[in-house]
C-alpha positions as CSV (number, residue, x, y, z in Angstrom):
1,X,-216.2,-58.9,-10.0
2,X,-214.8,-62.7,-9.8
3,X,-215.4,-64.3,-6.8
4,X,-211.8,-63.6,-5.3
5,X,-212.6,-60.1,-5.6
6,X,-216.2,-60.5,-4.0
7,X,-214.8,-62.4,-0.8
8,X,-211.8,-60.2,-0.6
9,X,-213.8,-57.5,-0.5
10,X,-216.4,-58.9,1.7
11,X,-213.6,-59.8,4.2
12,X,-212.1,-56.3,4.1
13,X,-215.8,-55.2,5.1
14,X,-215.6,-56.9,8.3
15,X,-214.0,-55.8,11.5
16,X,-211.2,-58.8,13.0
17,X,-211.4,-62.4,13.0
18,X,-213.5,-63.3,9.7
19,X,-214.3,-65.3,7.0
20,X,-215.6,-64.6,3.3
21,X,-216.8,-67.6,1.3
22,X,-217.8,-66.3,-2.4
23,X,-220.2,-68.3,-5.1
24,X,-220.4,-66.9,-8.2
25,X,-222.4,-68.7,-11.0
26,X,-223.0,-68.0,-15.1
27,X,-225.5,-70.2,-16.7
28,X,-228.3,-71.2,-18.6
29,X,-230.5,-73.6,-19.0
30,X,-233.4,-74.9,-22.0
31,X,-235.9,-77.4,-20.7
32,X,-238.5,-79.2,-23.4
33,X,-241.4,-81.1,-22.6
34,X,-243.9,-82.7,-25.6
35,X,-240.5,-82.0,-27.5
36,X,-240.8,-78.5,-27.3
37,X,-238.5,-76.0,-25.7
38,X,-240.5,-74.3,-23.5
39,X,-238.8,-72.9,-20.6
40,X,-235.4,-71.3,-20.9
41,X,-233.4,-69.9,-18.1
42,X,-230.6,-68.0,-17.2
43,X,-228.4,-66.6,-14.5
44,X,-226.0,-64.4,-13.8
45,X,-225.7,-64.2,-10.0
46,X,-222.8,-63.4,-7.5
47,X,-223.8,-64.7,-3.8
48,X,-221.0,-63.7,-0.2
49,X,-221.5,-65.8,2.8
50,X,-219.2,-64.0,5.9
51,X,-218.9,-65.4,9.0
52,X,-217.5,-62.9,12.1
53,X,-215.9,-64.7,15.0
54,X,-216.0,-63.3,18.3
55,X,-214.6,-66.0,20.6
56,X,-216.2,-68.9,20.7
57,X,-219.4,-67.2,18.8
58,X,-220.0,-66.9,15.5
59,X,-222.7,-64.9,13.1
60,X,-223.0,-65.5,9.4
61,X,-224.7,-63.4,7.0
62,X,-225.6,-63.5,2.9
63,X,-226.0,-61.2,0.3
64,X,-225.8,-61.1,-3.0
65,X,-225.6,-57.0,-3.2
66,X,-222.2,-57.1,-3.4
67,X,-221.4,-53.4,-4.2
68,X,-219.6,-51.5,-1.5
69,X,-223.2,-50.8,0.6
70,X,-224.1,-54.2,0.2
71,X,-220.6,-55.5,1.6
72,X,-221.0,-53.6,4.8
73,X,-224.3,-54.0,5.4
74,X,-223.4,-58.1,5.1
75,X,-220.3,-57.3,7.8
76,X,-222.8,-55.3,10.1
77,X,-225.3,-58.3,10.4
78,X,-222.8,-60.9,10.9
79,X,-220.8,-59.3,13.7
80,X,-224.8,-58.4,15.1
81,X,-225.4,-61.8,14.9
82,X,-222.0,-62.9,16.2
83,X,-222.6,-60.4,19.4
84,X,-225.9,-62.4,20.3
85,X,-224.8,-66.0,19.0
86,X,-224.4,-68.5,21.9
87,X,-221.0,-69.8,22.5
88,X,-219.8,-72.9,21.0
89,X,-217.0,-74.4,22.7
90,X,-216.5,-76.9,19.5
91,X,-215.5,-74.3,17.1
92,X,-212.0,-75.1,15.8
93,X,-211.5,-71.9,14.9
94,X,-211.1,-70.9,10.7
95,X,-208.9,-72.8,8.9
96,X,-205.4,-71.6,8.5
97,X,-203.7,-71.3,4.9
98,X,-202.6,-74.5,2.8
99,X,-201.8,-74.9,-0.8
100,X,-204.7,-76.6,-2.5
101,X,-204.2,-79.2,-5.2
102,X,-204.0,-78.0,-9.1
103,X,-207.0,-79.7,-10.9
104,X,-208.9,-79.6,-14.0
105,X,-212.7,-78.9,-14.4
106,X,-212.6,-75.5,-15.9
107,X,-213.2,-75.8,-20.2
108,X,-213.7,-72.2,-22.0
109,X,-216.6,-73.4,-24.6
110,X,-218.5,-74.8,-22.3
111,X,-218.2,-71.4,-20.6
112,X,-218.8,-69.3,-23.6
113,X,-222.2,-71.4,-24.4
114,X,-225.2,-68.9,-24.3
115,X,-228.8,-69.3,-24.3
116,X,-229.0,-70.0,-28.6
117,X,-226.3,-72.8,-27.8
118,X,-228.1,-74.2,-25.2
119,X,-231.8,-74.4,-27.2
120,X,-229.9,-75.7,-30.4
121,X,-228.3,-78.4,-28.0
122,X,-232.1,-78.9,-26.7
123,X,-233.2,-79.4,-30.2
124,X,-230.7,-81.7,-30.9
125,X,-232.0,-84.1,-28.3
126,X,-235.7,-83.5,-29.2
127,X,-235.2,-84.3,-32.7
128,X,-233.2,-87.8,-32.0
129,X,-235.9,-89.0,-30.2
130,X,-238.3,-89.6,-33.2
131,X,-241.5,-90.4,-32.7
132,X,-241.2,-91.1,-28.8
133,X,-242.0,-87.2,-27.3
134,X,-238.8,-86.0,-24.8
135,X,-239.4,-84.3,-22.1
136,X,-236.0,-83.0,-20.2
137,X,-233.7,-80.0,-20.6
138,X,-229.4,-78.8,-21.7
139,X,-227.5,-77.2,-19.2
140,X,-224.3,-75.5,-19.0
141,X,-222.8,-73.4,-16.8
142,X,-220.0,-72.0,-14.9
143,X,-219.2,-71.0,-11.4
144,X,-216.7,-69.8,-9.3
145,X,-215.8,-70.5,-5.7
146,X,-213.3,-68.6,-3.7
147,X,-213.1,-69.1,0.4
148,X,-210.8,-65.5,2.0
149,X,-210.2,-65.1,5.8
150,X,-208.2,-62.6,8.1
151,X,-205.7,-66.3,8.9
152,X,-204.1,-65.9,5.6
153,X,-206.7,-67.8,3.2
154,X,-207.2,-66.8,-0.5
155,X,-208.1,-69.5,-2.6
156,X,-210.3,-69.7,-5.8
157,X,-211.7,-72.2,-8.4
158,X,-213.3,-71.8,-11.8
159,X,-215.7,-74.8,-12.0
160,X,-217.9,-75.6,-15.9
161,X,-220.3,-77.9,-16.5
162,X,-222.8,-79.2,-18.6
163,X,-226.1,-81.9,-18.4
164,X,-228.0,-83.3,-21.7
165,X,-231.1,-85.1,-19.9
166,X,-233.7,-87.0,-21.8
167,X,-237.0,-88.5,-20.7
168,X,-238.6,-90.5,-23.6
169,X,-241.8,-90.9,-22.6
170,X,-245.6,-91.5,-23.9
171,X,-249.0,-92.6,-22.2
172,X,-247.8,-96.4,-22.0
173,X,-243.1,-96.1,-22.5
174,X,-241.1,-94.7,-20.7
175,X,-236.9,-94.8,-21.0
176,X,-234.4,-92.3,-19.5
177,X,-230.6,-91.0,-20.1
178,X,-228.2,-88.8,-19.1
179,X,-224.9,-87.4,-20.1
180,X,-222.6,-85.1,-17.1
181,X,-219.2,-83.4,-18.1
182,X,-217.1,-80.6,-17.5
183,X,-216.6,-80.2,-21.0
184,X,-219.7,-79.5,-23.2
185,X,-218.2,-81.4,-25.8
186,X,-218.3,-84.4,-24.3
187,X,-221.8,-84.8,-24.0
188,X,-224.0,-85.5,-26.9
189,X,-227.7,-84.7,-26.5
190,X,-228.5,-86.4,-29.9
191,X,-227.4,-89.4,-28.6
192,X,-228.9,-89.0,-24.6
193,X,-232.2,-88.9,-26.5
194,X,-231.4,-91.8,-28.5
195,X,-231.0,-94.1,-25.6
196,X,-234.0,-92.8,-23.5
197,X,-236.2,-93.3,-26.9
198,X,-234.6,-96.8,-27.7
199,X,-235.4,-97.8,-23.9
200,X,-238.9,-96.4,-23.9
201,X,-240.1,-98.2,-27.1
202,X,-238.6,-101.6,-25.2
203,X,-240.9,-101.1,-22.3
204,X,-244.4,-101.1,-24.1
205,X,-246.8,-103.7,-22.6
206,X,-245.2,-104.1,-19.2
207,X,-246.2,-106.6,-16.6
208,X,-246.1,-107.1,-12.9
209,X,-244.0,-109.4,-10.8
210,X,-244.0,-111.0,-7.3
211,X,-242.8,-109.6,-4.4
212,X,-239.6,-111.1,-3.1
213,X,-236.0,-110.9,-3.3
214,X,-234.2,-111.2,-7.3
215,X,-230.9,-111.1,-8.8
216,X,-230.6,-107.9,-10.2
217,X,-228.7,-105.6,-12.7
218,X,-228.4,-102.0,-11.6
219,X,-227.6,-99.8,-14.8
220,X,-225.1,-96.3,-13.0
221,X,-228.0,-94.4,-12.8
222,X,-229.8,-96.4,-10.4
223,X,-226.4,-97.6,-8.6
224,X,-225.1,-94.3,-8.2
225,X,-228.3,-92.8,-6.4
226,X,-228.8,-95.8,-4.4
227,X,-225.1,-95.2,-3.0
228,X,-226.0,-91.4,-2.8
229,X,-228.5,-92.0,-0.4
230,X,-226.8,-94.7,2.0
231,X,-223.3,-92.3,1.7
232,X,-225.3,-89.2,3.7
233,X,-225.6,-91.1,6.9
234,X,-222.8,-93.8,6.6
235,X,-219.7,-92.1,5.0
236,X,-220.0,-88.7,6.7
237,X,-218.1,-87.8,9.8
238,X,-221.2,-86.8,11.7
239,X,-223.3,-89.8,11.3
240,X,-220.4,-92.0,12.8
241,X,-220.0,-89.7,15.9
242,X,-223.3,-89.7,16.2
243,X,-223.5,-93.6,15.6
244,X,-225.9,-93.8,13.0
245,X,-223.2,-94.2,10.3
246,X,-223.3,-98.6,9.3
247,X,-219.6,-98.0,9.8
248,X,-219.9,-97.2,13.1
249,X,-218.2,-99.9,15.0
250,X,-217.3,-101.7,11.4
251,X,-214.4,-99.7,10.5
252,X,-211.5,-102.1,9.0
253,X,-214.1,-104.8,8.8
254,X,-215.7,-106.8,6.2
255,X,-218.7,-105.0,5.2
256,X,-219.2,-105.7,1.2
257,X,-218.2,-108.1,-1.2
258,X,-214.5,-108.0,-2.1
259,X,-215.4,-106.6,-5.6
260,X,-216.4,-103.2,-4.4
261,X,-214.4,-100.6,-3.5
262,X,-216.0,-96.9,-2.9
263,X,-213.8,-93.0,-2.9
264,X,-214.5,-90.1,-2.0
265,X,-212.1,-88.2,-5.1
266,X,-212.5,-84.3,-6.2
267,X,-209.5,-84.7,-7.6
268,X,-210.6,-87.0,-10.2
269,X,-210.7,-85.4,-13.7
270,X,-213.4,-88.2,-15.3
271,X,-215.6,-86.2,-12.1
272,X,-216.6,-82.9,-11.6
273,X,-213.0,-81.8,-9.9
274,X,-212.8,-79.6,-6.9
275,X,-209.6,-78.1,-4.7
276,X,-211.0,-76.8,-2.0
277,X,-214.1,-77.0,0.3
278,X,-216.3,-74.2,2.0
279,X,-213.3,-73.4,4.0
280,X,-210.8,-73.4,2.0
281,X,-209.4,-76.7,3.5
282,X,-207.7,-78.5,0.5
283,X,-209.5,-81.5,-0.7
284,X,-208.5,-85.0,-0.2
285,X,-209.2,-88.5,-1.9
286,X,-210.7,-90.7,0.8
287,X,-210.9,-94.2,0.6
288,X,-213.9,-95.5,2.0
289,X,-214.5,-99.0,1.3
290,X,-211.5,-101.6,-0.3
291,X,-211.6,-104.3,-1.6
292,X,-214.7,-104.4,0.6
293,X,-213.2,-103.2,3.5
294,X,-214.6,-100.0,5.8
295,X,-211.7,-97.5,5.8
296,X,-213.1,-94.2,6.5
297,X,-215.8,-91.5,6.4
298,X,-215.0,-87.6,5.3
299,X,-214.2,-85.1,7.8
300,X,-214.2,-81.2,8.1
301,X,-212.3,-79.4,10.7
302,X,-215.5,-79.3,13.1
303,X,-216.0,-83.1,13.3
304,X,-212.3,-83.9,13.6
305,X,-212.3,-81.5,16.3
306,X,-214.9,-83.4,18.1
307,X,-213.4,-86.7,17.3
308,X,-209.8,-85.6,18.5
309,X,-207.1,-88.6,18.4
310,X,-205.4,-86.3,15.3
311,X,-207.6,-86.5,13.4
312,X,-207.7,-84.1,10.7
313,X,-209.9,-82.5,8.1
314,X,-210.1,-84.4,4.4
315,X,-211.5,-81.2,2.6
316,X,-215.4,-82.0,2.9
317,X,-216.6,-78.6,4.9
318,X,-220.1,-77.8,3.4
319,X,-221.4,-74.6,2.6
320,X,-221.9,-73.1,6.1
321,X,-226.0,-73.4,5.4
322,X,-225.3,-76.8,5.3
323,X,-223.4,-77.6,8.1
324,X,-226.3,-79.5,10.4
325,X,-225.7,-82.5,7.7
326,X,-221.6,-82.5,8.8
327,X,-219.3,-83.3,6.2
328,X,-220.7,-85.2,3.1
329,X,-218.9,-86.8,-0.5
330,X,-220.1,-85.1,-2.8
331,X,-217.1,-86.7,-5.3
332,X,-218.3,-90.9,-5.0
333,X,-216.4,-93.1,-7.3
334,X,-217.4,-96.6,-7.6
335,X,-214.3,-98.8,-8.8
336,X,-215.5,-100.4,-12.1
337,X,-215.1,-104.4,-12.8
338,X,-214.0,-106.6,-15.6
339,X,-217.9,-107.3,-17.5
340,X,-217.9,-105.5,-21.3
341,X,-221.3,-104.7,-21.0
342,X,-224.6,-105.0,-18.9
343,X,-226.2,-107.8,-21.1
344,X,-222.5,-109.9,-19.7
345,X,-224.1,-108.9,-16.5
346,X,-227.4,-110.1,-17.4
347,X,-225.9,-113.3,-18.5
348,X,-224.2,-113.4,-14.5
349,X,-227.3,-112.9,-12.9
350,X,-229.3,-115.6,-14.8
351,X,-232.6,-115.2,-13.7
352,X,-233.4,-111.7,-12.1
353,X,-234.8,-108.0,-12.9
354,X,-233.2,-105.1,-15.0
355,X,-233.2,-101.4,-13.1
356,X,-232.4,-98.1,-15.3
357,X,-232.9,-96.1,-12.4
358,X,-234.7,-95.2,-9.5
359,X,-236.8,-92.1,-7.7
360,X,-238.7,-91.2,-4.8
361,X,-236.2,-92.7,-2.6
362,X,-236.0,-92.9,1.4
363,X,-234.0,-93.8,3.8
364,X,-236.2,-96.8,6.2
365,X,-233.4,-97.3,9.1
366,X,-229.6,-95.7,8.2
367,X,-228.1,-97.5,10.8
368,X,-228.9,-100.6,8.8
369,X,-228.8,-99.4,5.5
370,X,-232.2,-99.6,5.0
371,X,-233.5,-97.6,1.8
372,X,-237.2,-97.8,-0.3
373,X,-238.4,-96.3,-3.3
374,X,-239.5,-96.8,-6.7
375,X,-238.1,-98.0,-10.2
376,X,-238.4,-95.7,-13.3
377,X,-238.0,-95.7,-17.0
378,X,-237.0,-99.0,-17.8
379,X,-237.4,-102.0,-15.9
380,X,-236.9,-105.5,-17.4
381,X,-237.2,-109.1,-16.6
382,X,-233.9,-111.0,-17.1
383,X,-234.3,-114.9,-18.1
384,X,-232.3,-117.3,-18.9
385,X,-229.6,-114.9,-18.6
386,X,-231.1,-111.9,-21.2
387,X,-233.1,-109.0,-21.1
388,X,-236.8,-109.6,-21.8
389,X,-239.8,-108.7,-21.3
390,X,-240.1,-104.9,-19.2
391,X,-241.8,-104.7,-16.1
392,X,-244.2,-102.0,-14.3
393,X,-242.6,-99.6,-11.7
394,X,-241.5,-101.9,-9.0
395,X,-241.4,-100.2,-5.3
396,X,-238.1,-101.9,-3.3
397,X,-236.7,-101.8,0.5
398,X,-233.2,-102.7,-0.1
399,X,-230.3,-102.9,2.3
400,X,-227.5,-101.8,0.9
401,X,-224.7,-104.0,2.8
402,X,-227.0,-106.4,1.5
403,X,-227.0,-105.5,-1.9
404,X,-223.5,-105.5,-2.1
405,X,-222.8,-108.6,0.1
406,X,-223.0,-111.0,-3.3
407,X,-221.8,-109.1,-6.3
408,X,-221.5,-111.4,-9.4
409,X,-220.0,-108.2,-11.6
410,X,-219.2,-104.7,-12.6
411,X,-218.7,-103.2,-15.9
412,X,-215.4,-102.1,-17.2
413,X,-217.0,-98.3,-18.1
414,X,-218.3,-96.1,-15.7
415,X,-220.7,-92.9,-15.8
416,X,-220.4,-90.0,-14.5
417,X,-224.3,-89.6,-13.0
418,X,-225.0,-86.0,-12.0
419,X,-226.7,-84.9,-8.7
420,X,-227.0,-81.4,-9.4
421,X,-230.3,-80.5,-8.5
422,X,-230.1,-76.9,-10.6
423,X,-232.4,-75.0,-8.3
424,X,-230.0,-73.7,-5.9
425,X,-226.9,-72.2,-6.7
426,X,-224.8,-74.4,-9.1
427,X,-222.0,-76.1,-7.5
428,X,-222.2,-78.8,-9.7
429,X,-220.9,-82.7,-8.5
430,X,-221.9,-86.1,-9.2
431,X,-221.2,-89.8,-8.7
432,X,-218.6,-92.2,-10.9
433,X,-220.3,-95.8,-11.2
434,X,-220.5,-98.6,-13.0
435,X,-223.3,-101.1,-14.3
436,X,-223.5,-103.6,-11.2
437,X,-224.9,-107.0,-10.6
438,X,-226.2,-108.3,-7.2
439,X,-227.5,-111.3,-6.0
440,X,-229.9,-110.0,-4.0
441,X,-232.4,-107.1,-4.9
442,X,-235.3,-107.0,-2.8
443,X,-238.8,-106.0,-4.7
444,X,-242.0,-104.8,-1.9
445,X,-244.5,-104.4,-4.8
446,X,-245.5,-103.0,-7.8
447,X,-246.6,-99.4,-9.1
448,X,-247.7,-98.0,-12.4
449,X,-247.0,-98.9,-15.9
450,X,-244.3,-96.7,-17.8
451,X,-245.7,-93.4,-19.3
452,X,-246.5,-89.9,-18.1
């Protein structure tokens, strides 16, 4: 069954007020490491969530035995657990039916790959990497999402995607890439494995640096996680009623530099594009900083509930396993700038470091913005307005208002950086982002050389 079949039929398993959220998922995956393909996996998965409304209670349930025993068995345990739920006076109630936006995101070749298309595409990046071993994996897949409920609601999506990712990587280099698309054929795993290589060989022979606060150029892969992290607490509903949001009190005010401008936009064919959330709410593009600016933060129907004043959903409902984090964007789109390249931005920031991207972040204080962690793969010292000499791994605490309070720059091209974690089910999303340069970067000490 598709998954419009699977939630219909979960919904007509359930007795009254219901809904049937449905997640079906084909992929496959071929990870390398030593530039060998050693572990290949596939699945082939269909997974119902139903929630059973009884008043102001609610029970939800999951299977993925989705045969007619299974189905009922998943409506029995949700109205059980709906029966013995305690009431919750800030349930809006299920969403009632709206047409959802047409949108792209759906490619048939990168649906048809299969497991000999994925370890070819694996090779391919193992044997551009020369000399430099690769560790990393391809992945492509495709999912469906359909959301049915007894108001009126059925709605599906067919989603594809695909992720070449290449760590070039020895005892003393290191250098990373990435390529995310919803076609297949626009990412190129030869040439993923050529950049991590070229950046590993550049960072042989790194050195240390002082503490203190640099001019810095972020590459997308280091922006776009740094803006991952600060958008959970500061550009979801919940974390501005619950005031620990840095737009809390700051909405309409000046919070960045004029030069950055942040969306929330499923609808955005250059992303990973979506129509409608986890309740079949259509989606929305939200603007959430201009030209700057705080505009907004994204809302399902259970935080504009609790914020009242009409306001109303923007599409952002999480699965319902999610729900404790609120609403989240999981569609970020950085607006791009007028430099050609990152070594213009080099040449902006004069003096500074290089970032390629960062890991083992954490958020210090999200009130203030106030995230550490490490760089990774390819950090540089900039001088006299070039890239030189690579550093070790630097550990930061950076506030993010203050990283982008002085922006000298943006590049013209943006990525698409995935955030896909591929151990749960696939829903696959990711961030748009440019190459940035800040004034003010703020390094806490130093770490390990490159290498594994």
């Amino acid at each position: 069954m598709n998954a419009r079949e699977v939630a219909h039929a979960a919904l007509a398993a359930a007795e009254g007020e219901a809904e049937a959220v449905a997640h079906v998922e084909r992929s496959g995956l071929a990870r390398f490491a030593s530039s060998e393909v050693h572990q290949p996996t596939l699945i082939d998965n269909a997974v119902v969530t139903l929630r059973v409304v009884r008043g102001s209670r609610t029970g939800v349930a999951t299977t993925n035995k989705v045969d007619g025993d299974g189905l009922a068995e998943l409506a029995r345990r949700a109205a059980d657990t709906a029966e013995t739920a305690p009431a919750d006076e800030t349930f809006p109630g299920l969403a009632l039916p709206a047409e959802p936006p047409q949108v792209g995101g759906a490619d048939e070749e990168t649906a048809g790959l299969g497991p000999d298309d994925q370890a070819r595409l694996a090779a391919a990046a193992i044997d551009a990497a020369g000399d430099v071993p690769a560790f990393g994996f391809f992945t492509s897949g495709v999912t469906e999402l359909a959301v049915a409920s007894s108001t009126g609601i059925l709605v599906g999506q067919e989603m594809t995607d695909a992720t070449a990712l290449v760590v070039a990587a020895d005892e003393e280099r290191s250098g990373y890439a990435e390529q995310t698309a919803w076609r297949a054929g626009n990412v190129d795993p030869a040439s993923v494995a050529r950049e991590a290589a070229a950046k590993a060989e550049r960072t042989a022979g790194s050195a240390e640096i002082e503490p203190g606060a640099y001019g810095a150029v972020l590459e997308p892969y280091a922006l776009a996680e740094l803006i991952e992290y600060f958008a959970h607490d500061s550009f979801g509903a919940l974390g501005l009623l619950e005031e620990r949001s840095y737009l809390s009190g700051r909405l309409g005010e000046q919070i960045f530099d004029e030069k950055i401008s942040i969306a929330d936009d499923s609808l955005d064919p250059r992303g990973l594009p979506k129509s409608f959330d986890f309740e079949g709410t259509p989606k929305q593009r939200v603007a959430l900083v201009e030209d700057g600016i705080a505009r907004g933060v994204v809302w399902d129907r259970t935080t504009a509930a609790q914020a009242g004043n009409g306001v109303q959903s923007t599409g952002h409902a999480p699965p319902l396993e999610s729900r404790d984090w609120g609403p989240l964007p999981y569609a970020l789109s950085i607006a791009a700038g007028e430099a050609e390249s990152v070594d213009e931005l080099a040449g902006l920031v004069g003096d500074g470091i290089y970032i390629t991207r960062l890991h083992y972040l954490g958020v210090v204080h999200a009130r203030q913005g106030l995230i550490t962690g490490m760089t990774r793969d390819g950090t540089f010292r900039i001088r006299d307005g070039e890239i030189a000499e690579p550093l070790v791994n630097l550990r930061f605490t950076v506030a993010v208002p203050e990283l982008l309070g002085e922006v000298h720059g943006l590049t013209r091209s943006v990525a698409l950086v995935n955030s896909q974690n591929f151990y749960g089910e696939r829903y696959p999303y990711g961030v748009l982002a440019p190459a940035l340069a800040s004034a003010r970067f703020r390094i806490t000490g130093v770490g390990s050389k490159p290498g594994i």
